[in-house]
Each structure stands twice: as C-alpha cells, then as structure tokens.
GUKE-543668 format. One line per 3 residues: number of its first residue (from 1); for each residue x negated, y, z negated of C-alpha. Coordinates in nm, 4 decimals. Each point is the difference from the previous one (the first is absolute). Last residue first. Example, Ala and Ser with C-alpha at 12.3 -4.5 7.8 and 13.67 -1.06 7.14 Angstrom:
2 = -1.3670,-0.1060,-0.7140 | 0.1370,-0.3440,-0.0660
end
This chain:
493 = -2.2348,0.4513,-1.7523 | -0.0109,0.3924,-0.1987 | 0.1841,0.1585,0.2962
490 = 0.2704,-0.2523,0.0874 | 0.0800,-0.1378,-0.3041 | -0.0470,0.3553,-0.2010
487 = 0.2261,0.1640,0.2089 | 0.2580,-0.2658,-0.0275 | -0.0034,-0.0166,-0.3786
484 = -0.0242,0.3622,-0.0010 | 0.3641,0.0460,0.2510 | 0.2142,-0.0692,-0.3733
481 = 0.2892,-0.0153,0.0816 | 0.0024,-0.1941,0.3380 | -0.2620,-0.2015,-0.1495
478 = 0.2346,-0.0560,-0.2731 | 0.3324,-0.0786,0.2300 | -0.2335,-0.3244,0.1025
475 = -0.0428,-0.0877,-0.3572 | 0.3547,0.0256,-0.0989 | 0.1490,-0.1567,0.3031
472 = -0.2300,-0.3253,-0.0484 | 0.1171,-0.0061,-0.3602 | 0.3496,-0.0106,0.0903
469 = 0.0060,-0.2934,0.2718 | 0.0579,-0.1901,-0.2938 | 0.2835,0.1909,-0.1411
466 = 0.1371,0.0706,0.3933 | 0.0482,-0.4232,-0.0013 | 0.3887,-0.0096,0.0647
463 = -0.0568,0.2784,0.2418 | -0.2715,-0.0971,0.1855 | 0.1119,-0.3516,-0.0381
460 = 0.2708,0.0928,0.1494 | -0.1903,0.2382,0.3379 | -0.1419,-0.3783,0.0420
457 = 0.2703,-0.1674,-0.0137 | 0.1465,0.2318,0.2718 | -0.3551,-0.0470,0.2259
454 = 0.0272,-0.3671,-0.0280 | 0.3467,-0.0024,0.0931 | -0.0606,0.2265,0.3337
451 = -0.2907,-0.2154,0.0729 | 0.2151,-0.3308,-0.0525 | 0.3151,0.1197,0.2348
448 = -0.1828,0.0421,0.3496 | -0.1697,-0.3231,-0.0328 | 0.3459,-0.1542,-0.0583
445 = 0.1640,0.1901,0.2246 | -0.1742,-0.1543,0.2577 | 0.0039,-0.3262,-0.0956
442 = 0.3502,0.0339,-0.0505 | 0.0442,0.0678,0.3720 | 0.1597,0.3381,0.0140
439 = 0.3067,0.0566,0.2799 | 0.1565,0.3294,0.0139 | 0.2915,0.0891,-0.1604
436 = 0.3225,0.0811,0.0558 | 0.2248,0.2015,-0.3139 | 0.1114,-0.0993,-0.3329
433 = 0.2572,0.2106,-0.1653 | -0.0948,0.2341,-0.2590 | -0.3309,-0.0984,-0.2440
430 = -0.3220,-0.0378,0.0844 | -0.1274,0.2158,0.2505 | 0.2105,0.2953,-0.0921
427 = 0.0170,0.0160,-0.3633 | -0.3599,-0.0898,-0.0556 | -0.1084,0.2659,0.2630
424 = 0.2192,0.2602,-0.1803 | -0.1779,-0.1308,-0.3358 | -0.3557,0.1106,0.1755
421 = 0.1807,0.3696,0.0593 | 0.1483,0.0023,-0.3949 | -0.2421,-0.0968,-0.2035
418 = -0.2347,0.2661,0.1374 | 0.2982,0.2453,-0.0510 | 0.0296,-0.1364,-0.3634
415 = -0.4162,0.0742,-0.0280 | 0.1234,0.3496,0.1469 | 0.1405,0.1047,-0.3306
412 = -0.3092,-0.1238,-0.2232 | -0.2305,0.1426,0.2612 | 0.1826,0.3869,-0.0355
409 = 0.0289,-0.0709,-0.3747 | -0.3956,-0.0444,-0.0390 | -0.0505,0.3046,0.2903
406 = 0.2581,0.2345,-0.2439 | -0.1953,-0.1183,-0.3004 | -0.3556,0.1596,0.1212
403 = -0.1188,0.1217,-0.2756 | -0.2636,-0.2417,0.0080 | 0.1185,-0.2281,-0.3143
400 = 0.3232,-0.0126,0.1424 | -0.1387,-0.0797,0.3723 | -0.2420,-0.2950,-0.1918
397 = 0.3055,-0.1871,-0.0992 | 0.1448,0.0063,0.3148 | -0.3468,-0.1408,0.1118
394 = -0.0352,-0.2572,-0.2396 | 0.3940,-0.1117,0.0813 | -0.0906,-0.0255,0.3538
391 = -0.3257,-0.2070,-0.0179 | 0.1462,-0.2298,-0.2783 | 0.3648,-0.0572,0.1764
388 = -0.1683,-0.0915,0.3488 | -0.1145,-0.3285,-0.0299 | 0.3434,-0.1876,-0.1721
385 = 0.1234,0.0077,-0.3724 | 0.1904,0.2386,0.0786 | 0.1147,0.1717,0.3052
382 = -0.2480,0.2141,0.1738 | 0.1769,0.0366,0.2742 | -0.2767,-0.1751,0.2343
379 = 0.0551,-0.2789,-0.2331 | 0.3768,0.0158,0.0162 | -0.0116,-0.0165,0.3497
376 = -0.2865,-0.3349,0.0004 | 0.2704,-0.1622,-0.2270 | 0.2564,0.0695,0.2289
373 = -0.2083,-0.1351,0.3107 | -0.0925,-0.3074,-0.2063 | 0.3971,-0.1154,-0.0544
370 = 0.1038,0.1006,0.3885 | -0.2803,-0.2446,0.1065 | 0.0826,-0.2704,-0.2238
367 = 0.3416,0.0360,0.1098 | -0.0451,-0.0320,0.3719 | 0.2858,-0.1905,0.1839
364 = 0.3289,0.1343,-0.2286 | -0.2373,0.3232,-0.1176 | -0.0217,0.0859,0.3618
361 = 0.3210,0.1575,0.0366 | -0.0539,0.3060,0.2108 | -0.2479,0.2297,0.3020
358 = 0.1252,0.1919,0.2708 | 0.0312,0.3399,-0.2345 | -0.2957,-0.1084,-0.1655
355 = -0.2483,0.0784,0.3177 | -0.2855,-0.1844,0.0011 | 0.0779,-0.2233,0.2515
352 = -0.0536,-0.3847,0.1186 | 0.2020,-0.1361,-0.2905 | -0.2205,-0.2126,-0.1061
349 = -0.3176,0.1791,0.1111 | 0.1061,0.3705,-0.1336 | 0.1006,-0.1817,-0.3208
346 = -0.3600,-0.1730,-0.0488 | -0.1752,0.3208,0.0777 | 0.2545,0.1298,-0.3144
343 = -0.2006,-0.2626,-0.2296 | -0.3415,0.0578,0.1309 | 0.0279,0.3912,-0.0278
340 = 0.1437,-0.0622,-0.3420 | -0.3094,-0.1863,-0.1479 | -0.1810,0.2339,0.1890
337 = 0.1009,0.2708,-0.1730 | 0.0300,-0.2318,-0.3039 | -0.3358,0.0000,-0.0588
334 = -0.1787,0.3106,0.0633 | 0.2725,0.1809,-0.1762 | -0.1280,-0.2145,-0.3070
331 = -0.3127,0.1259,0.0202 | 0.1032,0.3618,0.0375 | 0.2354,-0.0092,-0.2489
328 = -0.2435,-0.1220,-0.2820 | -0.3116,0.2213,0.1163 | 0.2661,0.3172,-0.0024
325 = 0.1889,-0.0927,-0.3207 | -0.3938,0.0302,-0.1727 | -0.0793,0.2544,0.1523
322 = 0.3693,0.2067,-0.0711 | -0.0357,-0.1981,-0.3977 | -0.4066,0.1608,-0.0316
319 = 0.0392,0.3485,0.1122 | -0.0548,0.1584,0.3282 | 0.3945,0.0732,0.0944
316 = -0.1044,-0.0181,0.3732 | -0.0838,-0.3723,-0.0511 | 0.3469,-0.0596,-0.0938
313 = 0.1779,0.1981,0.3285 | -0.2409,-0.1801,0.2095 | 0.1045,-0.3311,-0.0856
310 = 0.3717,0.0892,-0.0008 | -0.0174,0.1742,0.3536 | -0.1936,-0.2216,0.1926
307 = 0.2601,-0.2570,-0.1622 | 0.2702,0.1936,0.1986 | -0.1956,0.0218,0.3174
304 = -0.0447,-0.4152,0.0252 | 0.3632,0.0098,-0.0764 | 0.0676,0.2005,0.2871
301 = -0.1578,-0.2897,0.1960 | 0.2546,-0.2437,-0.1353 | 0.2746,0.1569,0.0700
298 = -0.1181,0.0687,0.3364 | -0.0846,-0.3584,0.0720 | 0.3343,-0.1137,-0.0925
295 = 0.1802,0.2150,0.2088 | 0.3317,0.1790,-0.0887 | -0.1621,0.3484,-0.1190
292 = 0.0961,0.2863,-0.1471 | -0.0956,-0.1454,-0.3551 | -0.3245,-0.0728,-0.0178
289 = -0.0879,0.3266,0.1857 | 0.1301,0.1827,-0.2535 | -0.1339,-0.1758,-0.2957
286 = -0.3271,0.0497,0.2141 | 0.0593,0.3726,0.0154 | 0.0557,0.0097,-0.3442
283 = -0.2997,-0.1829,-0.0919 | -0.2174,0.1907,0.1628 | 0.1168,0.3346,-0.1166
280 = -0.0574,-0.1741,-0.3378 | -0.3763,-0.0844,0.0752 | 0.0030,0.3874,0.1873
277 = 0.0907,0.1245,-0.3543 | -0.2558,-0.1695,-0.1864 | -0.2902,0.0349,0.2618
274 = 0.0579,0.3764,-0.0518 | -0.0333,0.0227,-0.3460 | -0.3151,-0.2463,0.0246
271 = -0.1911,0.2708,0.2345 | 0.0981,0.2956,-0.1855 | 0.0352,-0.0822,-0.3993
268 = -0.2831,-0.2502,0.0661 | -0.2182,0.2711,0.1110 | -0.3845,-0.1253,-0.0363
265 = 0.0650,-0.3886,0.0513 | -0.0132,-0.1155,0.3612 | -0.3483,-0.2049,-0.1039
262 = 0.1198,-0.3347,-0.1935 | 0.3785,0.0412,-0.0549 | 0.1194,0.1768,0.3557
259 = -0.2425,-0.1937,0.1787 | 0.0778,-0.3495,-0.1159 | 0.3522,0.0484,-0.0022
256 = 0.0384,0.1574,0.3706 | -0.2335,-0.2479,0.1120 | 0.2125,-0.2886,-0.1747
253 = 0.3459,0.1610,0.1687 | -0.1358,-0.0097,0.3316 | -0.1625,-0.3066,-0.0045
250 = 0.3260,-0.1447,-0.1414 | 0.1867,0.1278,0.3492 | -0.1784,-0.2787,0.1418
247 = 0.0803,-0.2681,-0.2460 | 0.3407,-0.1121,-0.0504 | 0.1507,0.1561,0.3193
244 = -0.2541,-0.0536,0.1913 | -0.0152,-0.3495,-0.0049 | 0.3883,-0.0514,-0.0010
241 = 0.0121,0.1613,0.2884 | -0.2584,-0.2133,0.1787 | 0.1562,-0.3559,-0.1617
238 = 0.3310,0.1841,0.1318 | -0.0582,0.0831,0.3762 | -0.1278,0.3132,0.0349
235 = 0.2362,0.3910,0.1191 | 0.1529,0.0093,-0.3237 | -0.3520,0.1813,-0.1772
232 = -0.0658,0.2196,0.2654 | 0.4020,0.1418,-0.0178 | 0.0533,0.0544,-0.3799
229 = -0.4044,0.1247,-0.0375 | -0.0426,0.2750,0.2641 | 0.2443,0.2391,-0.2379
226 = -0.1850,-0.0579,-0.3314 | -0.2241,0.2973,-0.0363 | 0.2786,0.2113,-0.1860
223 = 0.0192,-0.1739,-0.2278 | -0.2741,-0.2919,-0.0797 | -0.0804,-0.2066,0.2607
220 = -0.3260,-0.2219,-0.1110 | -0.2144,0.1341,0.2610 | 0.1658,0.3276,0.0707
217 = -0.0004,0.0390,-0.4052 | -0.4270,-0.1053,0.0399 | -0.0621,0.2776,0.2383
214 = 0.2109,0.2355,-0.1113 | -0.0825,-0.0133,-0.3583 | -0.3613,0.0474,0.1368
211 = 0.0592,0.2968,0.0800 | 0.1989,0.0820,-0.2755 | -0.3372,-0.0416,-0.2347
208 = -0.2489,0.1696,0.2764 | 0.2274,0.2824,-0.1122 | -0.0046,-0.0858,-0.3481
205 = -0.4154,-0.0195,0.0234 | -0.0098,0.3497,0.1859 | 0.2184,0.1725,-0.2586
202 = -0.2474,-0.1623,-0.2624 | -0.2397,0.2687,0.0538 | -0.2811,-0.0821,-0.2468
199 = -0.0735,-0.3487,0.0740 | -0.1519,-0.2044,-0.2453 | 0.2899,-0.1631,-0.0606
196 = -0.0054,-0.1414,0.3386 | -0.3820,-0.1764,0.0135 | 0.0512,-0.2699,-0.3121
193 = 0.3687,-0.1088,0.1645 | -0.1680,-0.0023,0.3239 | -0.3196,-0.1994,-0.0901
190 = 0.2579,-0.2794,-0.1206 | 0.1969,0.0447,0.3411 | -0.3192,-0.0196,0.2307
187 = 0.0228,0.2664,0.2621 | -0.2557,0.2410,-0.1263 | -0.1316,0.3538,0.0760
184 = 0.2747,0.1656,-0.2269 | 0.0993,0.3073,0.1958 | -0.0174,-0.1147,0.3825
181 = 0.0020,-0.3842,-0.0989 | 0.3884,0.1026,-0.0752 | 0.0622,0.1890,0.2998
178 = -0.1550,-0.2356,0.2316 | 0.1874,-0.3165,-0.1541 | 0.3186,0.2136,0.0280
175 = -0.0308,0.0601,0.3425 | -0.0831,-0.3561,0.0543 | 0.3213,-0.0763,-0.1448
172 = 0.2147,0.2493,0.1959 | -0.1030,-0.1567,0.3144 | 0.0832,-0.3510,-0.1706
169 = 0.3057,0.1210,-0.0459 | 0.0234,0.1305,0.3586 | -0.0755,-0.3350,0.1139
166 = 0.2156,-0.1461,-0.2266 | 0.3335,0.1621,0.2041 | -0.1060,-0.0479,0.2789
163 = -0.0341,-0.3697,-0.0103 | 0.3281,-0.0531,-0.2180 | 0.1771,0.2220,0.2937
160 = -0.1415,-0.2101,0.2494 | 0.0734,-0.3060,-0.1338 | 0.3770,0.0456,-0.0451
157 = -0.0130,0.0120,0.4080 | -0.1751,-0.2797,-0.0079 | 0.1855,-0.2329,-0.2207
154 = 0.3273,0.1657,0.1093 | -0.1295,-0.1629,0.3177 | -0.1095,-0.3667,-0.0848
151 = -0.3552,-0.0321,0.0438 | -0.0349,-0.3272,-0.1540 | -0.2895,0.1854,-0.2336
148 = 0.0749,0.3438,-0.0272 | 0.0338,0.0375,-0.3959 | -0.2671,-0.2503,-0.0877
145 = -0.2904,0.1587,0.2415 | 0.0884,0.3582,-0.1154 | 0.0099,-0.1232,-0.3961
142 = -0.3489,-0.1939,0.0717 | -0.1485,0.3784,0.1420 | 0.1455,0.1891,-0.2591
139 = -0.1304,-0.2760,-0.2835 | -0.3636,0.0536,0.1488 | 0.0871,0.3537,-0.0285
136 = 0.0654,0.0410,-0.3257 | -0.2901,-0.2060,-0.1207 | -0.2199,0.2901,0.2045
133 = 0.2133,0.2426,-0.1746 | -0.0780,-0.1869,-0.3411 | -0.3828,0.0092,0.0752
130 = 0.0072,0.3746,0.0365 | 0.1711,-0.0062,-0.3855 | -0.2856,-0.2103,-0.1248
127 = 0.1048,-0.2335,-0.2952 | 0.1705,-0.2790,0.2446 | 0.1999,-0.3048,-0.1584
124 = 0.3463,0.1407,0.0730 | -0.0542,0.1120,0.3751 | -0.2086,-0.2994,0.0780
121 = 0.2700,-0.2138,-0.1372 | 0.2418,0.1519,0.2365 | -0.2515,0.0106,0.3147
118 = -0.1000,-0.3808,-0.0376 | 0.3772,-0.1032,-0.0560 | 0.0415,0.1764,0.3506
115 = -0.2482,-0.1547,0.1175 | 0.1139,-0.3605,-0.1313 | 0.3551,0.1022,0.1296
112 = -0.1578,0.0901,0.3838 | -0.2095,-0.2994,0.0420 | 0.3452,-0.2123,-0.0898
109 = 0.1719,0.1590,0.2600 | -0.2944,0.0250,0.2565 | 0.2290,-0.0635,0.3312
106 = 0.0791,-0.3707,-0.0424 | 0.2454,0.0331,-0.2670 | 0.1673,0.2777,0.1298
103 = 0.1089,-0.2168,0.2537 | 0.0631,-0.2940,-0.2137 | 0.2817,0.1870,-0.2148
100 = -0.0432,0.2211,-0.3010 | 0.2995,-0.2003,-0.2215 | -0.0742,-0.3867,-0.0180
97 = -0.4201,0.0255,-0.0994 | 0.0409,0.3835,-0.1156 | 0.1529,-0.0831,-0.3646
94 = -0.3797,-0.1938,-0.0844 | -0.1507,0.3171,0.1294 | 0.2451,0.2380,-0.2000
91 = -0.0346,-0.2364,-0.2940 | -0.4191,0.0090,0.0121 | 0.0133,0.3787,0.0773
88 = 0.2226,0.0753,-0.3292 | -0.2574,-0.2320,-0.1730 | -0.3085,0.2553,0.1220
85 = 0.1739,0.2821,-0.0567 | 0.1040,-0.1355,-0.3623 | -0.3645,-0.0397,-0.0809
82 = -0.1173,0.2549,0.1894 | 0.1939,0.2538,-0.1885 | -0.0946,-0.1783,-0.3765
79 = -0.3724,0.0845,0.0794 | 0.0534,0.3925,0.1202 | 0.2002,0.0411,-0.3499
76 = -0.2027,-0.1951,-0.2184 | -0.3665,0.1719,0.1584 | -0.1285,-0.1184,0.2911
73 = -0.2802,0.2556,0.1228 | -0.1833,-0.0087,0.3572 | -0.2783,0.3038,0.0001
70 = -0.1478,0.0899,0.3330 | -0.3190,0.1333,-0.1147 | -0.0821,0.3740,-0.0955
67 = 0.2006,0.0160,-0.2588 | -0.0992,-0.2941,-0.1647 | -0.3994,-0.1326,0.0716
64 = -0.0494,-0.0925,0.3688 | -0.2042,-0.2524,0.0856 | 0.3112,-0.1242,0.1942
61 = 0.3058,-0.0392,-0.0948 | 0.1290,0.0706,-0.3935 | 0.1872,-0.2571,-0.1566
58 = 0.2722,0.0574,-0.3009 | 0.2066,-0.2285,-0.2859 | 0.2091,0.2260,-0.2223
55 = 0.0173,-0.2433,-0.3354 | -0.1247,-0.2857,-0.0910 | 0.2651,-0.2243,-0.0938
52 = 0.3114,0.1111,0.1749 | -0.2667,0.1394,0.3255 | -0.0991,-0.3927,0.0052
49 = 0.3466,-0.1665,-0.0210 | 0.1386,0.2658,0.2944 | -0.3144,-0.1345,0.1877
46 = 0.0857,-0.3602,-0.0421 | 0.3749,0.0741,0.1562 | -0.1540,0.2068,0.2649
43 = -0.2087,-0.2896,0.0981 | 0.2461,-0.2505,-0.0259 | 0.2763,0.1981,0.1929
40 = -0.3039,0.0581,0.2936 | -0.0326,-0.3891,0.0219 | 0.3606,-0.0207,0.0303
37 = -0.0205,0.2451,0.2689 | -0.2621,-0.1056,0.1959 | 0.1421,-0.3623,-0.0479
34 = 0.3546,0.1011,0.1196 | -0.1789,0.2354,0.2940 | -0.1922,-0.3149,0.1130
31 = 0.2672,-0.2975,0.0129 | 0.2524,0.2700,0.1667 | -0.2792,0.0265,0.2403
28 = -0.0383,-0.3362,0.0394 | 0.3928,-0.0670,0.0824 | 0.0080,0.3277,0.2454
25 = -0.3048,-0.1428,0.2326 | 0.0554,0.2532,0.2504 | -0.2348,0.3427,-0.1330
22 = -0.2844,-0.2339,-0.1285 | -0.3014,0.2647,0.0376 | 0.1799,0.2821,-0.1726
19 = 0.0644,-0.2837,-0.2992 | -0.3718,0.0415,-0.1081 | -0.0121,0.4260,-0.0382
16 = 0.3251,-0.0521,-0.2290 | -0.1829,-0.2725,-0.2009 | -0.2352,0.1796,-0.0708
13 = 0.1765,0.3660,-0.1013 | 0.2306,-0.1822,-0.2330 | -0.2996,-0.1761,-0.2014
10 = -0.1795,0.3285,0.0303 | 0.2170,0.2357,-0.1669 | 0.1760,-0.2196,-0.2920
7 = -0.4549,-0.1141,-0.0496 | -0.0929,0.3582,-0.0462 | 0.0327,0.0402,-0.3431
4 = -0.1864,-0.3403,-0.0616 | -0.2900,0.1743,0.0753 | 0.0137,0.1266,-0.3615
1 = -0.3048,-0.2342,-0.1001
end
C-alpha cells in the first residue's frame, strides 16, 4: 500500500492538533513535538528506502481514479525533502528548549512548527497543483503564528509586510490556477504535462509560465521579488529564523523546479533563459546585501538569497550536471543554513547583540565554537571536501555546457564574496580584543551547542559521503529528466 506517502503529513499534523489542548505544560510539549518529529524522521527515512527500491510511489483520494482524484506522489526528490525537513525541524525544536523563551512556549510554539512542518511536506509530497496552494497556506498561516509570537514590535510591524506580501502571492496563485484549468481542464501535474503540449497557442502556456514564476520567485525570493525577505525574516527569534531560513524559501525553489521540468516545458529558450539571468541577478544582490551589512542576522539572511540564486541558476540550465548540482546544493543549503543560524543565534546570546562591530575575542573562551563556525563558512563556500563543493561545482559545470559561461564565472567569483561576508563574522566575533559578555550557564550553552554540531557533521558527511549520496541524486534528477516516469506513476497507478 502507498499510504505510507502520507504518514510525514499526518504524523506532524496529529500531534500539532494534540498539543493545542496543553498550551502551559512546556516540558510535555517539548516531550510531544520531539516524538512527533522523530517519529516523522523515521517515516520519511523508510519512505525514501521504498521510492529507492521501487520507484515513484503515488495514492489517489477518494474513489477517484488519477486526474480526477487528489493525487499525492513521492518521488526521490519530494522523498529526500521531507527527510531533511523533517530532521532540520527535529534540531530547530531540540535548539528551541534554551533559545525561544517560556512565553512563546506557552502560546502554541510547538503547535505552530509541527504545522508548519505539515504545510512544507505537504507542499513537496502533493501531485495536484490546487492542493499545493492549499499546502501553501497551511504553512502561511504557521509562518504568521511563528513570526509574531512574543509580540515584540519589529516582530509585528515586520509581520505585516510578510502578511501582505503572501497574500497577494497567493492572489496571483489562484489566478494562475484559473488560467491554467481554463485551457487544459486539469490541475493534476502529471495530467498537466500530458494536457500542455497539446496546446496549440503556446503564447498562452508561457504566459501562464511567468505567472507562475512570480508566484513561486516571491515565495522563494528570487531577484527582484526579494525585498520583503531581509526584514520579515530578522524580525523572529533564532530557532524561528533559522526555520525559515532553511526551509521555507525551499518551497519556493522546489515548486519552481518541479513545474518548470515536469509541465512548464514548451519554450525553454524563453521561460528558462529568463530564470537564468534573474538566478544570477539574485545572487548579486545577495552578495550585496551580504556585504553592506554589520549584523549577523543580515549576513546570514542574504545568504539564504544567494543560494536561491545558485540552485535556481542550475536547474535553469535543464540538463543533467545543472539538475543534478541543483538537488546537491539545495540539500546541503538546507543544512548548514540552519546549522549557521544556530551558531550566530549563539553569538547574539553571548554577547547580547548581533552587531559585529560590538562583538571580539571569543576564540580565548569559545574555541570549539569558533572551530565549527569556520568549517560551517567554508561549507556554505563550497570549499572542498565539505557539503557545498559538489552542488556548486555541478552547476558551474552545467553553465559551460549551457552556454551560459558568463553565469558559471559570475557564481565562481561571488562564491569568494560568499566566503568573504560569513569570514567577516569569524574575524569579528572571534578574534580582536575580547569584549563583555553576558552570562551563559553551561547547561545552557550546552543544549544550544549540540544541535548546531549535529547539523555541521551532518552537512560533512554530506560532503565527505556525496559518492554515496550519488545514486540517490541520479535517480531523482531522472524523473526530473525524464517527466514519463512521473506521468506514468501517477496516471497508470
């Protein structure tokens, strides 16, 4: 039975619905959302083991026969997403116990991750493109709990802004939906990418195309849809932040994937061209924005624009090394986004700011802390043998092959400028002369060290281990190359 597809959605969604009722008892509902969560890791992890082996798994609701059903599909890709959304969520709640605070504790915290994690794996498991803006907005509504709750006031006025803002995405998305049903008579992606080349005036399908390029970029923040993200995304505490840093914008970036390689196919040299150059506007301006600033946060949340960028930039090239870099950077972005979010949310605490200028010296008291933040830098980098070297030299590669050399060069130069902002943050906090700090119980900084070292080891392994995590990124880039074995999951079930 392919139930099991739907096991990463409901585990999260069950126990979210159960801790509403216990609001004030913190310790049990850090007791429940670690279980829900582990128990969601297992299940993913079992699921990726049974789409390696067998193939694109997929459920139809209902009586329903595909594409008139609801179709749920996990195929590599979708599978190996929940997987390392559903781990990232296990650190960030694990991270949360001695950074997010009591109050926000007892004001649906933990009900507001597991929906949130409900939403995201929704999003990647869904084979219905009107269920994926219903996923969407389950996440919306978790993301607008999580990013007011303590009701701090750059918290709400960021709020509004992030509010706004995805409501008129998810305007634009309905549109879209209505446009798109209006010439092919379907929603479900497999029947879509049967349904649009039969469709004589392919001006309407590239419009519909860049319509939905809007949608999804605003979503994931590509250039020049980008500007709510900087602010919204500083305005959380760090276990928050580091959240939706490492997976929100990842929805984004996987819709713009899956449609733009399964259905969004009839122009390539149009719609693909101009994903390729916004992916390197992207980057630029998050180079930029990396740089200009002297707060930790904002380095750090340019960053998350930067690797919008790369990822995008590879799966724009449409051949088998840009997929291919795209899948491995993307994963490992995942990673050690929130490996780093954890690591500079342990700065801001000790030194009760996150601005560098007032920040100095804490090699002499923290080494092992100044040691794992450079090797999470040179990670995000892309400096060998670590997590991101594989992803970015893939995609280089696939810019030459492309004809696009001048976007390959353009990510090879700015990797040094990527290098550059998180060493700035090395330079500063850890060396210079030492300056006050606040007081940290070791106990404290204990719990808040171990997630942030799990998650580097992790994004290691990733790297150490690409040759065995190889064959997983070959057969989910060939579903993305070849849409049949997809179709034919879904539509011949």
């Amino acid at each position: 039975m392919n139930n099991f597809i739907l096991y990463p959605i409901i585990i999260p969604f069950l126990f979210a619905a159960l801790l509403i009722f216990i609001p004030k008892r913190v310790r049990l509902q850090r007791i429940v959302s670690v279980f829900a969560l582990l128990l969601t890791v297992i299940a993913s992890a079992v699921l990726c083991v049974r789409v390696k082996s067998e193939g694109v798994l997929s459920i139809t609701l209902g009586d329903w026969q595909a594409p008139f059903g609801i179709s749920m599909v996990s195929d590599l890709l979708s599978a190996l997403l929940v997987l390392t959304t559903s781990l990232v969520a296990l650190f960030v709640v694990l991270y949360s116990f001695q950074s997010i605070g009591l109050g926000r504790e007892k004001y649906y915290y933990y009900s507001g991750v597991l929906f949130l994690i409900t939403g995201i794996n929704g999003s990647f498991t869904t084979g219905d493109l009107f269920n994926l803006f219903v996923f969407f907005e389950v996440l919306l509504m978790a993301s607008y709990l999580l990013i007011v709750i303590g009701g701090e006031k750059i918290q709400l006025r960021e709020s509004i802004k992030y509010i706004l803002v995805n409501i008129v995405s998810s305007s634009f998305f309905v549109v879209g939906v209505a446009y798109l049903y209006s010439v092919t008579g379907t929603l479900s992606m497999a029947d879509l990418a049967v349904k649009i080349p039969q469709v004589e005036n392919t001006g309407i399908i590239t419009t519909i195309a860049i319509m939905f390029l809007v949608v999804f970029g605003l979503k994931g923040a590509i250039f020049p849809l980008y500007f709510w993200l900087p602010g919204s995304y500083s305005a959380p505490p760090t276990p928050v932040l580091a959240l939706f840093g490492a997976l929100l914008t990842k929805v984004g970036v996987y819709a713009i994937i899956r449609s733009y390689t399964l259905f969004f196919t009839m122009d390539v040299g149009f719609t693909h061209e101009i994903l390729a150059y916004l992916s390197i506007a992207t980057i630029i301006v998050g180079c930029v924005g990396a740089l200009a600033y002297f707060d930790v946060k904002k380095i750090m949340i340019y960053n998350i624009i930067i690797a919008v960028g790369v990822i995008l930039f590879g799966a724009s090239q449409f051949n088998q090394a840009g997929l291919q870099g795209a899948l491995f950077y993307l994963f490992h972005d995942m990673f050690i986004k929130a490996a780093l979010f954890f690591l500079v949310g342990i700065l801001v605490v000790i030194f009760g700011t996150s601005d560098l200028r007032k920040m100095g010296g804490l090699m002499k008291t923290k080494p092992a802390l100044g040691w794992f933040y450079l090797i999470a830098a040179f990670a995000l980098a892309g400096i060998p043998p670590l997590s991101g070297f594989v992803g970015k030299l893939l995609i280089v590669q696939a810019g030459f092959e492309g004809n696009h050399a001048w976007g390959s060069m353009i990510i090879l130069v700015t990797s040094l400028l990527v290098l550059l902002s998180v060493m700035r943050i090395f330079i500063y906090a850890f060396w210079g002369e030492p300056v006050p700090t606040k007081e940290v119980s070791p106990s404290r900084y204990k719990q808040l060290f171990m997630p942030a070292v799990a998650l580097v080891g992790i994004s290691i392994l990733y790297g150490v281990g690409s040759e065995w995590l190889y064959p997983y990124m070959v057969d989910a880039t060939n579903v993305l190359q070849n849409p049949s074995i997809y179709i034919d999951a879904v539509l011949k079930e």
